[in-house]
Backbone as CSV, one residue per row, in Angstrom:
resi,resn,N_x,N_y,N_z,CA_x,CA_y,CA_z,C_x,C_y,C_z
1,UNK,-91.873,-46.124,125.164,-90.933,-45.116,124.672,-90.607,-44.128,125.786
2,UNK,-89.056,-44.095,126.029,-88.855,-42.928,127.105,-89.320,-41.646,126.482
3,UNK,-89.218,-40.536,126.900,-89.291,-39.096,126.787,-88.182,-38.436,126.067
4,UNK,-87.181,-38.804,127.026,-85.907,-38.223,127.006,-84.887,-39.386,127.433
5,UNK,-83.616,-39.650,126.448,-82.573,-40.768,126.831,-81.354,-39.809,126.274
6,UNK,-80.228,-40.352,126.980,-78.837,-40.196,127.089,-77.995,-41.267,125.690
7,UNK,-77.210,-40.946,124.915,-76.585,-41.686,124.273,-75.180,-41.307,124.391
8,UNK,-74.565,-42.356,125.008,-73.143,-42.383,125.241,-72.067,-43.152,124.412
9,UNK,-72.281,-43.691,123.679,-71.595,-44.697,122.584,-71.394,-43.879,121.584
10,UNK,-70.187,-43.624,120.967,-69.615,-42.852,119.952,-70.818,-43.335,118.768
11,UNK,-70.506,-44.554,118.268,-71.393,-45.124,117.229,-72.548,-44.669,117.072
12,UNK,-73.343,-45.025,118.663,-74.870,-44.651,118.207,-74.918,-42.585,118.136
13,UNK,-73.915,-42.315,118.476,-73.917,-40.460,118.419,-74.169,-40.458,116.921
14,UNK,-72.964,-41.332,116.516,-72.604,-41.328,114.914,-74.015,-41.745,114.036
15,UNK,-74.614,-42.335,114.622,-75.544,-43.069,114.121,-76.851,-41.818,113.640
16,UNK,-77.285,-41.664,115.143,-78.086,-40.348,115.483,-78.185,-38.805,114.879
17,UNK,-76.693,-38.736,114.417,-76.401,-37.389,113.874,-76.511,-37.440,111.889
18,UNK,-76.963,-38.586,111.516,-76.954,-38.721,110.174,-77.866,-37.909,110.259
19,UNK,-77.955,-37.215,108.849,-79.649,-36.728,108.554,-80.576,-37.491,108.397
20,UNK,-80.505,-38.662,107.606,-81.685,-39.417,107.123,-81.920,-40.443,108.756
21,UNK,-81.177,-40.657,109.066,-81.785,-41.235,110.243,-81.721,-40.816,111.119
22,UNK,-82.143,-39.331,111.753,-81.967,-38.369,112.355,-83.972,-38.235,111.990
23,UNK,-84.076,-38.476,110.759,-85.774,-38.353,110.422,-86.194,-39.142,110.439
24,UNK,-85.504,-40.687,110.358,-86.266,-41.610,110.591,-86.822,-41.468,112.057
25,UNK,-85.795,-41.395,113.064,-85.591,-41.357,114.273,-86.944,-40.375,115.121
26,UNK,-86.961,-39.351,114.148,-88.405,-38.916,114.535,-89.839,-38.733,113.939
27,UNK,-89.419,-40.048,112.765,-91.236,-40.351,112.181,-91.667,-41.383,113.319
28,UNK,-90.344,-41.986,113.511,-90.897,-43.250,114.075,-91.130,-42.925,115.731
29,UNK,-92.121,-42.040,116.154,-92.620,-41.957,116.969,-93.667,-42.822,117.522
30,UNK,-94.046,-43.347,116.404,-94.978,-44.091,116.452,-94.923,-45.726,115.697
31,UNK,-95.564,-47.002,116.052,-94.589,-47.751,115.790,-95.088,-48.063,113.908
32,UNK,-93.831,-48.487,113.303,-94.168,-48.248,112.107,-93.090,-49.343,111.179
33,UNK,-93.800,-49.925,109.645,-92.870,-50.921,109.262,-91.829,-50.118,108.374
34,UNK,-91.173,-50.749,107.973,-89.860,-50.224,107.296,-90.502,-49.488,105.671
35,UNK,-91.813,-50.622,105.256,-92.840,-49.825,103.860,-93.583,-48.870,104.116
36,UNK,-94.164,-48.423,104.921,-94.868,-47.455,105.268,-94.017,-46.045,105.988
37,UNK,-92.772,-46.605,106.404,-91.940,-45.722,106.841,-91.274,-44.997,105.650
38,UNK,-90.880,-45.817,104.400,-90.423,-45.974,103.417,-91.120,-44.398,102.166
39,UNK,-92.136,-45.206,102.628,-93.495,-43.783,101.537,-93.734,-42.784,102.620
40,UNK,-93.015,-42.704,103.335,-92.866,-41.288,104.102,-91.985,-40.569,104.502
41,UNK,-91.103,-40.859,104.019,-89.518,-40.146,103.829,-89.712,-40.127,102.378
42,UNK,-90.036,-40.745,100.856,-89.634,-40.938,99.947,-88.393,-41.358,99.856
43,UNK,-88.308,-42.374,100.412,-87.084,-43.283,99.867,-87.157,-44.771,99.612
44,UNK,-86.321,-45.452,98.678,-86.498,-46.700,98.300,-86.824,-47.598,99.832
45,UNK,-87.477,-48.494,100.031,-87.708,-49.350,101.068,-86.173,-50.179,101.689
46,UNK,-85.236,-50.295,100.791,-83.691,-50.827,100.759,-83.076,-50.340,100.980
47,UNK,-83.425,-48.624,101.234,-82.603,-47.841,101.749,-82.889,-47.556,103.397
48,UNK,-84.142,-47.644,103.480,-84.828,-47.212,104.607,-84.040,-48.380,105.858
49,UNK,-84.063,-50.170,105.108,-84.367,-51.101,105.412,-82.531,-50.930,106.515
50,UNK,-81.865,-50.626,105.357,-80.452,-50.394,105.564,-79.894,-49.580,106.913
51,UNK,-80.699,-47.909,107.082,-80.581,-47.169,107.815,-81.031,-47.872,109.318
52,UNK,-82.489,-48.222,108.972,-82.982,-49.072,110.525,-82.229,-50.415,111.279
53,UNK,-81.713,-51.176,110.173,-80.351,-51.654,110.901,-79.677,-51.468,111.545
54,UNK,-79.525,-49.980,111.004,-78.285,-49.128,111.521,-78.330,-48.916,113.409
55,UNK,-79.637,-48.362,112.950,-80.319,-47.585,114.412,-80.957,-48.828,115.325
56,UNK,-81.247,-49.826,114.831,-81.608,-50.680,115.184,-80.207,-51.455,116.389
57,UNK,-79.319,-51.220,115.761,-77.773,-52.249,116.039,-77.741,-51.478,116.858
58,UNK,-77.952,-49.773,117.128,-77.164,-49.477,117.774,-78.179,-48.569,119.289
59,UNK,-79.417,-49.512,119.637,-80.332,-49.596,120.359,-81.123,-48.019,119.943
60,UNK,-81.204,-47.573,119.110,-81.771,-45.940,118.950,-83.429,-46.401,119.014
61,UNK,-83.893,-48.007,117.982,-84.932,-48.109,117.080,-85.030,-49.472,117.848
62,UNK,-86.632,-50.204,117.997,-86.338,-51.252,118.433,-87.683,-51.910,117.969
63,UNK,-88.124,-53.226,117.932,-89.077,-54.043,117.944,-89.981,-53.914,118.425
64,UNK,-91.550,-53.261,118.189,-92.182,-53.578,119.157,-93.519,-54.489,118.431
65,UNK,-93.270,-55.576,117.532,-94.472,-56.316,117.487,-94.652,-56.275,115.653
66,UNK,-94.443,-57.679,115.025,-94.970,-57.988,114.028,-96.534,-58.469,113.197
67,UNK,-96.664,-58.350,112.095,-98.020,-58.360,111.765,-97.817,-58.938,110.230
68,UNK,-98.757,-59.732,110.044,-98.779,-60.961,108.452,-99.399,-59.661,107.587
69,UNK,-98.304,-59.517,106.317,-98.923,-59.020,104.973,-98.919,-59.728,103.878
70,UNK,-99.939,-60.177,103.825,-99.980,-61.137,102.610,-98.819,-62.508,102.995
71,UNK,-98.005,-62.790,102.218,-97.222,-63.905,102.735,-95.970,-63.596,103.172
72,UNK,-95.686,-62.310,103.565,-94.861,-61.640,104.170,-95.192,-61.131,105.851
73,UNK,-94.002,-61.153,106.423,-93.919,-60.815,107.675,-93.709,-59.349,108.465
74,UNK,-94.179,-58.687,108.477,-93.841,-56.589,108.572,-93.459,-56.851,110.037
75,UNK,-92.156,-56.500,110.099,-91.637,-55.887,111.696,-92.429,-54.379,111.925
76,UNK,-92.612,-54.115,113.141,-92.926,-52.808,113.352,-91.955,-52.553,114.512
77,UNK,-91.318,-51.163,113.644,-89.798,-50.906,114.733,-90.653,-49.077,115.440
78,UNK,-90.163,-48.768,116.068,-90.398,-47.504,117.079,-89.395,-47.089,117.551
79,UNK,-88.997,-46.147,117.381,-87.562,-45.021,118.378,-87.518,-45.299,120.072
80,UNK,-86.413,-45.569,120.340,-86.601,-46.234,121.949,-87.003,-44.479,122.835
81,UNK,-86.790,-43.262,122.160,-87.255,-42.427,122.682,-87.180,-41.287,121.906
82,UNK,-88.465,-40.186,122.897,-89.010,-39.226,121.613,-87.949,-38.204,121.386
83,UNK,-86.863,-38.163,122.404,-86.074,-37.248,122.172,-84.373,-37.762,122.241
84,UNK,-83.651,-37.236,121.735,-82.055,-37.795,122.532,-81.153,-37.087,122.617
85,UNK,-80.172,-37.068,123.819,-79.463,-36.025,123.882,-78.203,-36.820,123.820
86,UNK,-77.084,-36.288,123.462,-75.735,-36.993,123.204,-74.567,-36.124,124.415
87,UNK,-74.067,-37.536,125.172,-73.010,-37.143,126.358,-72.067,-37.249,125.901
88,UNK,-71.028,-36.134,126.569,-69.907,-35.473,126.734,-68.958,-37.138,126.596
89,UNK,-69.645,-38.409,127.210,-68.461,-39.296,127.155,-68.548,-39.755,125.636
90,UNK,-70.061,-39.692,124.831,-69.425,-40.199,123.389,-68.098,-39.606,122.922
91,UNK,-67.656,-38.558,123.372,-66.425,-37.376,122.715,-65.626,-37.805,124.373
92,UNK,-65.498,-38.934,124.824,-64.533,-39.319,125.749,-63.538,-38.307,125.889
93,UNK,-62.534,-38.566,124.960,-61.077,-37.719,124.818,-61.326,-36.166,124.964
94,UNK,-62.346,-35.138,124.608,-62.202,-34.320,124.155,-63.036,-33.465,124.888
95,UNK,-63.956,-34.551,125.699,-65.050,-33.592,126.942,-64.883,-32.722,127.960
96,UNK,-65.210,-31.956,128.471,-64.960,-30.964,128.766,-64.753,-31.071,130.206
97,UNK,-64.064,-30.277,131.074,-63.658,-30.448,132.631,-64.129,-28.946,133.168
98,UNK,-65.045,-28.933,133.811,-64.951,-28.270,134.947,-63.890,-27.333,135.935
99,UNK,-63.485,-28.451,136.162,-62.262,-28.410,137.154,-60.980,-27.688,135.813
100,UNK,-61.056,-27.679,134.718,-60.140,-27.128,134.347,-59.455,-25.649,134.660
101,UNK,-60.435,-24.881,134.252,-60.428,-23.610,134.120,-61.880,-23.001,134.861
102,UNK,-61.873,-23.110,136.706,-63.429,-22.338,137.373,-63.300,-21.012,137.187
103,UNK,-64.225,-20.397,136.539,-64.558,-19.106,136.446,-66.639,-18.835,136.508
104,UNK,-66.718,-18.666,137.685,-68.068,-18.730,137.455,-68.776,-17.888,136.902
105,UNK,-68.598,-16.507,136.407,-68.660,-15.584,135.385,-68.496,-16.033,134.070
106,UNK,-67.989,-16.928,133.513,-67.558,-17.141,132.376,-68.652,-17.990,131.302
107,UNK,-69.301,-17.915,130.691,-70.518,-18.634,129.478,-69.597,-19.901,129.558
108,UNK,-68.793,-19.930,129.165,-67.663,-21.585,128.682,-67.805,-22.192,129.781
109,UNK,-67.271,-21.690,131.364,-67.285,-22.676,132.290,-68.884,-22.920,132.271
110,UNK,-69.477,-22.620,131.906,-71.055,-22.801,132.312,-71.264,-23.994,131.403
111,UNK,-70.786,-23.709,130.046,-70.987,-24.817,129.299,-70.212,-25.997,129.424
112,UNK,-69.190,-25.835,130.284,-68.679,-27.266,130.682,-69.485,-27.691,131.543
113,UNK,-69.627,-27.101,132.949,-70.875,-27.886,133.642,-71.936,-28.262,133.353
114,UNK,-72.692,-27.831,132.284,-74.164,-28.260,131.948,-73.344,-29.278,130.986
115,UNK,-72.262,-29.987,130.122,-71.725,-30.674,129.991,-71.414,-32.359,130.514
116,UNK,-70.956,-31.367,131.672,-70.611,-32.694,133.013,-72.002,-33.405,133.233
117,UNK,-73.144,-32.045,133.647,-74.452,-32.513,134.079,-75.053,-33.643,133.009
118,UNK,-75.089,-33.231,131.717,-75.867,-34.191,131.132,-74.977,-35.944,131.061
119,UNK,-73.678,-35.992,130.991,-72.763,-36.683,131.242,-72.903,-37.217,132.552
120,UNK,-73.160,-36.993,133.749,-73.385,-37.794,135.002,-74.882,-38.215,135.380
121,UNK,-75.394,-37.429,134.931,-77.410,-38.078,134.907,-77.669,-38.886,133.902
122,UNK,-77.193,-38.948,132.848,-77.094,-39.897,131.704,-76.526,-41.010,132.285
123,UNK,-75.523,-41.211,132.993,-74.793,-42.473,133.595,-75.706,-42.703,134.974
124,UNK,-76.294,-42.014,135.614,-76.964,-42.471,136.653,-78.168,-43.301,135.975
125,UNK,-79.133,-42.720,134.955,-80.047,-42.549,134.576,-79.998,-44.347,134.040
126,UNK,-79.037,-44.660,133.315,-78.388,-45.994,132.431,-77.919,-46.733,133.673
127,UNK,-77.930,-46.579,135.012,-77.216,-47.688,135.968,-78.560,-47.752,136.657
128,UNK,-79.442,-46.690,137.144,-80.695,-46.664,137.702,-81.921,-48.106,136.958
129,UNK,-82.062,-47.370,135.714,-82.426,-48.693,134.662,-82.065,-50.041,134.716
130,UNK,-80.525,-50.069,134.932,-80.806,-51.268,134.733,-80.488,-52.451,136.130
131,UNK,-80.877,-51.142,137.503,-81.439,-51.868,138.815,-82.855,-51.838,138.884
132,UNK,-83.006,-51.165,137.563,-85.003,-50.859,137.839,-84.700,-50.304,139.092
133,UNK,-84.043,-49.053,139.289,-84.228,-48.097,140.579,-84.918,-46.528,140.012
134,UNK,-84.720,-45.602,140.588,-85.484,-44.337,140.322,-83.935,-43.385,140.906
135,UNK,-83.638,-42.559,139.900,-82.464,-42.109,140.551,-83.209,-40.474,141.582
136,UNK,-82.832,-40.099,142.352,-83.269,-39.373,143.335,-82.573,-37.722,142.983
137,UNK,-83.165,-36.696,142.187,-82.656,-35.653,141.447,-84.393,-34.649,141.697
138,UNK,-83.940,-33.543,141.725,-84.359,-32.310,141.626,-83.883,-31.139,140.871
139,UNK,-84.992,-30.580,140.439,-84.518,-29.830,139.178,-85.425,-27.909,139.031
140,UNK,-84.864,-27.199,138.850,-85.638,-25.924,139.249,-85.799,-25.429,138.193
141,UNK,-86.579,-24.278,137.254,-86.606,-23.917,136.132,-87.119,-22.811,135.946
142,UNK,-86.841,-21.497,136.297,-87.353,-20.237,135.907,-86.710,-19.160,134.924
143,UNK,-87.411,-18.065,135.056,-86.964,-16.524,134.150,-87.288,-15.552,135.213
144,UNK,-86.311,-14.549,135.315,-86.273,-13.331,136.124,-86.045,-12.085,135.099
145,UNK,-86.729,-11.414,135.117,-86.226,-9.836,134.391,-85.814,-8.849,135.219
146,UNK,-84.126,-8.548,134.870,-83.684,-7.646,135.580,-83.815,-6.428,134.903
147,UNK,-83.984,-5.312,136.175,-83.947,-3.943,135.570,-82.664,-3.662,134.628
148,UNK,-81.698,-4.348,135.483,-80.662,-3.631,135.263,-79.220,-4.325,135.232
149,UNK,-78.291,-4.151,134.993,-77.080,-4.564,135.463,-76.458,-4.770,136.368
150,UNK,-76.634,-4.237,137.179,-77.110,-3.826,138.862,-77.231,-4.806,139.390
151,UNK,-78.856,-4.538,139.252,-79.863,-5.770,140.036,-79.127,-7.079,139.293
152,UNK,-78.887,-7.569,138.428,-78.097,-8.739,137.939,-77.182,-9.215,138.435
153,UNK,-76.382,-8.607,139.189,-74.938,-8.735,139.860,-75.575,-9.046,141.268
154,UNK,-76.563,-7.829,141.910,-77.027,-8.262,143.418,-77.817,-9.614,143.609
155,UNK,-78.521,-10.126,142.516,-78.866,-11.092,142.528,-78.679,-12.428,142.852
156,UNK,-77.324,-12.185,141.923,-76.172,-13.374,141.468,-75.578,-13.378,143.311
157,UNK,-75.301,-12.366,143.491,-74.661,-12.405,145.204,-75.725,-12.733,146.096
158,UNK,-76.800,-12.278,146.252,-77.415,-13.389,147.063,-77.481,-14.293,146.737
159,UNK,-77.777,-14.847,146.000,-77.929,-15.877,145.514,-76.973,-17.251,145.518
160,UNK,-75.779,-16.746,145.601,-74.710,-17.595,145.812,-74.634,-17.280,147.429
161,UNK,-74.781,-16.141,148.334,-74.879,-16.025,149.626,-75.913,-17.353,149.991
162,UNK,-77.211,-17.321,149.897,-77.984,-18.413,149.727,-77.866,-19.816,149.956
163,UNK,-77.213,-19.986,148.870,-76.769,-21.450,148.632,-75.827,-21.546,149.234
164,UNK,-74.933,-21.232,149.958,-73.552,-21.237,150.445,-73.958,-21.505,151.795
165,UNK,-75.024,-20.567,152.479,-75.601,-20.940,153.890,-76.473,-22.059,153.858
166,UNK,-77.220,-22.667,152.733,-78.029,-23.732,152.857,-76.761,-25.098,152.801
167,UNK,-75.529,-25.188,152.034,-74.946,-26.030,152.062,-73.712,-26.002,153.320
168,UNK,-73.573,-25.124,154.116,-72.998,-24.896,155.618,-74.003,-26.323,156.609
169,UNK,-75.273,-25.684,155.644,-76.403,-25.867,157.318,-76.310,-27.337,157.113
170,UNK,-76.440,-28.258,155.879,-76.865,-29.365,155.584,-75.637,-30.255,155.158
171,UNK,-74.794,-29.867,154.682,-73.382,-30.648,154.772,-72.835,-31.032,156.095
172,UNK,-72.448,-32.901,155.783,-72.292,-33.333,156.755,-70.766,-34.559,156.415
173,UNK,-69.787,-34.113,156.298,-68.586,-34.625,155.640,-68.325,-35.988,156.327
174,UNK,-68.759,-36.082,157.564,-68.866,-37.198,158.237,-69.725,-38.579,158.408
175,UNK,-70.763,-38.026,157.747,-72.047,-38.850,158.130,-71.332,-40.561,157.296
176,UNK,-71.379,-41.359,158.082,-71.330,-42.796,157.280,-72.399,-43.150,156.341
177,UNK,-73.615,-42.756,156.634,-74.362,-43.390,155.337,-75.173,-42.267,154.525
178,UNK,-74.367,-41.123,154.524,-74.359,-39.855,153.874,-74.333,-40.038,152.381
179,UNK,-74.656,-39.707,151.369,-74.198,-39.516,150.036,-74.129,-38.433,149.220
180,UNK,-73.201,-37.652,148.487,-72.578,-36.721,148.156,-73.816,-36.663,147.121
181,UNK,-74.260,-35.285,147.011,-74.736,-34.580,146.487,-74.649,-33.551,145.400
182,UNK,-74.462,-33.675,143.759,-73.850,-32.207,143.172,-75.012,-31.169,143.091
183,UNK,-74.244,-29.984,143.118,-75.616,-28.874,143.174,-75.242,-28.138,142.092
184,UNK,-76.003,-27.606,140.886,-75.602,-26.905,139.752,-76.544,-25.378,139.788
185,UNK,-76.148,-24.809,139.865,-76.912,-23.340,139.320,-76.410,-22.447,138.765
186,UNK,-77.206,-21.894,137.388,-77.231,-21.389,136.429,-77.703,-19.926,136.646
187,UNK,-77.264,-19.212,135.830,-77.949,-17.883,135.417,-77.426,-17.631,134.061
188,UNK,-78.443,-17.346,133.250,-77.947,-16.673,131.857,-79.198,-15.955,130.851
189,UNK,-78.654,-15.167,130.027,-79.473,-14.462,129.597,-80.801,-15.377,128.455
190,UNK,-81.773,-15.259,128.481,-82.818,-16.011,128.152,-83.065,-16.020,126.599
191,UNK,-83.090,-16.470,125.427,-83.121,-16.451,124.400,-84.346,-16.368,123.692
192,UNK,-84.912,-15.808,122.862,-85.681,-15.236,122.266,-86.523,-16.308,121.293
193,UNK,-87.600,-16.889,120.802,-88.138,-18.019,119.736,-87.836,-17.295,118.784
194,UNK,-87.424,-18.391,118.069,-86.990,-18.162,116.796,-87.823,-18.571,115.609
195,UNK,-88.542,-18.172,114.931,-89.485,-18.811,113.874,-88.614,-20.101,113.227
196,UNK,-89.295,-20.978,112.731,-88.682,-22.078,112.247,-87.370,-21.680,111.262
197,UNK,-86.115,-22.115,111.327,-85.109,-21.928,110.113,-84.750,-20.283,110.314
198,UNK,-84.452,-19.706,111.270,-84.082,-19.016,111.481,-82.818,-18.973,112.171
199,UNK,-82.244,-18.161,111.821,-80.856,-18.144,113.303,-80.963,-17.887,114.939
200,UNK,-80.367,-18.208,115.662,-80.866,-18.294,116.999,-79.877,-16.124,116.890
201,UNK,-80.706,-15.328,117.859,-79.754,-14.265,118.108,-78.802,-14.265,118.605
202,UNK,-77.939,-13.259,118.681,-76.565,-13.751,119.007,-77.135,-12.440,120.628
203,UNK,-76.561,-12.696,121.812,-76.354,-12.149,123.511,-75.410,-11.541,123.576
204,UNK,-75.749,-10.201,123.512,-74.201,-9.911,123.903,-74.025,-9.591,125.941
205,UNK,-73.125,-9.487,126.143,-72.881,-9.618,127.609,-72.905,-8.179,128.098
């Protein structure tokens, strides 16, 4: 079972976003038959049987190993991963551009790029697989507390000062066996836990 997978197929989005198999999707963490899966949702076994088809057809749920009950045969199916995130290309027509409207101040352009991002590592991630390669990515992850509004803005300017001199020093437009590199960085205000079934707070700027 991966960790974390990309789903790019409208269908399996469609598939994924049901409720009931949205829970199947995460009992079956573990591998499990369609009757025992069945008395743990409370639902008829014909219904269950129906949904895992579903997820099944559309690679979410998969096979990993049958076992004799009585004179019956129990598949045991498992979620191909514990988590899934859905790309910008299932919504082909309607995904979001970057390049539309750059405003690097702006929450929206931010959310188009973290957009794009999960949309191009998802496609690396699905071509890497299936060279059995390792795609070659780095990833940074912190929290800063600013005093102030201030310090938020001076930040943001070094910070883009920064990166601007590291990609001077190391960009090489020429190199023949060079390969283009995207670089994404973020800043935004950090969100608060939310007790279960709660509303997320709303940020103001």
């Amino acid at each position: 079972m991966l960790d974390v997978t990309v789903i790019e197929d409208p269908g399996a989005a469609a598939a994924s976003l049901d409720p009931i198999r949205a829970r199947l999707l995460a009992e079956l963490a573990e591998p499990m038959s369609a009757t025992a899966l069945a008395a743990r949702v409370d639902l008829p076994r014909q219904k269950v049987n129906y949904h895992l088809r579903a997820l099944e057809r559309h690679g979410l749920v998969e096979l990993v190993g049958e076992r004799r009950k009585g004179n019956m045969t129990e598949r045991l199916l498992r979620a191909t991963a514990a988590s899934y995130v859905i790309s910008p290309l299932a919504l082909a027509s309607v995904q979001p551009d970057p390049d539309r409207h750059r405003d690097a101040l702006s929450a929206r352009w931010l959310l188009a790029l973290a957009g794009r991002l999960v949309r191009d590592v998802g496609a690396l991630i699905t071509g890497a697989a299936r060279a059995d390669r390792r795609v070659a990515t780095f990833a940074l992850d912190g929290e800063v507390r600013f005093a102030s509004a201030a310090d938020r803005a001076a930040f943001v300017e070094e910070l883009a000062a920064g990166v601007s001199a590291l990609v001077r020093k190391y960009h090489d437009p020429e190199s023949d066996g060079g390969r283009p590199h995207r670089v994404v960085i973020a800043v935004h205000p950090s969100l608060k836990e939310q007790p279960p079934g709660e509303t997320p707070e709303r940020i103001e700027s």
